[in-house]
N, C-alpha and C positions, 0 to 999 in steps of 0.2 A: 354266044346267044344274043341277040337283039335285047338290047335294054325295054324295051316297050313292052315286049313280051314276059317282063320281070315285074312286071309290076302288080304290088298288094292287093289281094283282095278285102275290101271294107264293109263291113257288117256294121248295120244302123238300126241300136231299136228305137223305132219310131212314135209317132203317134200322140205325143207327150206336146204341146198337138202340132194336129195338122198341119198347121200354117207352114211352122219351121222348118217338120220334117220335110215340106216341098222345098225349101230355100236350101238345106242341107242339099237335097238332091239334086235340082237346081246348080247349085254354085260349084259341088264340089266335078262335075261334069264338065264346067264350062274352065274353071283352074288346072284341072289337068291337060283338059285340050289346048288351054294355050300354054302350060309348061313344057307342053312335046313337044309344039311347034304345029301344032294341029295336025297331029298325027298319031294320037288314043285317046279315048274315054276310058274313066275307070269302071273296072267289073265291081257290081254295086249290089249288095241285095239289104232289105228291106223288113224288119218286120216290125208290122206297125200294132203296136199295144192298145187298150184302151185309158185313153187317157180320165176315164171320171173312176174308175176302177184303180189308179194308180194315187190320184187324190182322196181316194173313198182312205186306203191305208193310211197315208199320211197323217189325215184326219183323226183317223182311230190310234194314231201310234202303233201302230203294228207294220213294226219294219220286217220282220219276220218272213211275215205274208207278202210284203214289197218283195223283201230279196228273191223269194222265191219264184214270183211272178217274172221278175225281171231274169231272172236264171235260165228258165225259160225259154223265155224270148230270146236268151243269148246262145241256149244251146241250140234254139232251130238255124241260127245263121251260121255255126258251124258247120251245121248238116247242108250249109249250103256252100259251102267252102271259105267261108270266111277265113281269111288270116288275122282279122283283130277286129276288134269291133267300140262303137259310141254310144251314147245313150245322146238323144237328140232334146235335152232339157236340164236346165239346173234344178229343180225340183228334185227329183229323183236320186241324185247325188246324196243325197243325205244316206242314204248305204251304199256308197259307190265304193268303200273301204271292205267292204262283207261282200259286197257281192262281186268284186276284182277278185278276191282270196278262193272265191269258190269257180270262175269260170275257168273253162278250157281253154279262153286263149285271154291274148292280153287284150286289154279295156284303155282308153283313153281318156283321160278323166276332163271334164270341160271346166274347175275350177283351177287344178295344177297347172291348165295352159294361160288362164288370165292371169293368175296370181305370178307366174315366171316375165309374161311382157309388164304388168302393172311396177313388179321390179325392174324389169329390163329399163323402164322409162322413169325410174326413181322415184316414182310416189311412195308419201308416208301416210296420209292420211286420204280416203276413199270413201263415198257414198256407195250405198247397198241399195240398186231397188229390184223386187222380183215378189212371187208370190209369199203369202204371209209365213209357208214354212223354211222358204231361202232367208228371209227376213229375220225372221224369230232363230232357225238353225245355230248349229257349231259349225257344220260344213267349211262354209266357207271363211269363219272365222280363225280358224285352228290352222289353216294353210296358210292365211295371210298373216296370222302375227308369230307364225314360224320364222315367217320373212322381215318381222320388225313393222309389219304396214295396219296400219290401225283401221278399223272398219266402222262406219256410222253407218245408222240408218232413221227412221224418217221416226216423228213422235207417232204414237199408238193410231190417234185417229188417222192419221194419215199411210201408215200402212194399210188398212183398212182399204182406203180408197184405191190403192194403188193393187191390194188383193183383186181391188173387185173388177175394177177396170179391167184386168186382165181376165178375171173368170168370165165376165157377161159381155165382155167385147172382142178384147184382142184372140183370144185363143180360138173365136169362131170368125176372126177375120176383118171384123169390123173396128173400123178405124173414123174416130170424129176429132174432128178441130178443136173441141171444148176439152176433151180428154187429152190432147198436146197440151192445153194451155193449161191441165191442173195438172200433173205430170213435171210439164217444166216448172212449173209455181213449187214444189214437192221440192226441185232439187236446186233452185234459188234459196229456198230455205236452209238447207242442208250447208250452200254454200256463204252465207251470211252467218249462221247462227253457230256452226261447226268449221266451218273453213276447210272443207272438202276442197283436194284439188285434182278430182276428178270423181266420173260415177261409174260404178259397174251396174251395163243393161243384165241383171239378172236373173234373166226370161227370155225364154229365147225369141218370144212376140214382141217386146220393149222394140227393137230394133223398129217395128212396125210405124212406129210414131217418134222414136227420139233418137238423135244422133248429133254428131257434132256442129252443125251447122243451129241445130235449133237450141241448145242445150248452154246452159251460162257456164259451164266444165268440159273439160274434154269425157269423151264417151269411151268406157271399156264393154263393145261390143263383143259380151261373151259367146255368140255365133259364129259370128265371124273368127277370131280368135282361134274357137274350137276349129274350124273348117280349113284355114290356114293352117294348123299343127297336123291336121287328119290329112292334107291334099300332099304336103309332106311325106309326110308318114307310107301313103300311095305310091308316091315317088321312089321309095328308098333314102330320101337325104336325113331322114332322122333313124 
């Protein structure tokens, strides 16, 4: 059988938001056309969540209600043939352990693939930034000091800022210059006052404004990261 015709189908719930799930779809189309040799695109399907309904629980602590919602979502991509499927946001993650245990197929977790290269490239100590409940979370804490790598994140007020940037800007697309320049101010801090030597973008809009060329650390783009493990994964080589 033709290898090309072997290839995974990818289930993405999306929506968490917008912005990303285009970059997901986007990127992970254009990485496998040139892993073929530009000879397939992956079979891809799609279902996109509401993303103020997925913050509304979060808010309330009712993971519950998250899991369920997100279950959901996972069982309609079955029904579309999905062979595994993502969740297209670190947010959401914060039941990615409940809700792995309950789906039909397997889940790809977007924290397991950073924390595996964050090791891979030997960091011990890491800046956190992403919305206030990746921030405040165990999520992402509990994977990395499995691995001995220590997590900071930014003083109170300054989560805040970096919550908010992302609620009232990034997630609807919008992207200003002043908001790089407080952002990277954010993680100069991190890197003088904690000695971070590096940061995890995580949010999957963070990419929108910071990466390595602007950023006084190198950037653990958790998008990218995720989409590289998942175009894989498409492939068969994982």
């Amino acid at each position: 059988m033709n290898k090309l015709n072997t290839l995974k189908k990818l289930g993405l719930v999306g929506g968490t938001g917008p912005e990303s799930t285009a970059i997901y779809y986007r990127e992970l189309n254009r990485i496998i056309n040139q892993k073929t040799g530009g000879k397939a695109f992956p079979e891809l399907c799609i279902e996109s969540v509401d993303l103020y309904r997925t913050l509304g629980y979060c808010k309330a602590g009712d993971d519950e209600a998250l899991v369920q919602y997100l279950l959901g979502a996972v069982k309609n991509l079955v029904v579309c043939g999905a062979d595994f499927a993502a969740l297209t946001a670190n947010t959401v993650h914060s039941v990615f352990d409940r809700l792995s245990a309950l789906s039909p197929i397997p889940l790809v977790s977007i924290v397991d693939a950073v924390c595996e290269e964050a090791f891979r490239r030997g960091y011990r100590k890491i800046g956190l930034l992403g919305t206030i409940y990746t921030m405040n979370g165990a999520f992402f804490r509990n994977s990395f000091t499995a691995r001995k790598i220590e997590l900071v994140t930014p003083p109170e007020n300054e989560k805040s800022l970096v919550n908010s940037r992302i609620a009232d800007e990034l997630e609807l697309g919008i992207v200003k210059d002043s908001t790089v320049r407080e952002l990277v101010s954010v993680i100069q801090g991190m890197k003088e006052r904690d000695g971070i030597e590096a940061v995890i973008l995580g949010c999957t809009e963070l990419p929108l404004v910071l990466n390595d060329k602007n950023c006084p650390v190198p950037c653990l783009d958790t998008m990218k990261i995720h989409i590289d493990t998942l175009s894989e994964m498409v492939l068969g080589a994982v």
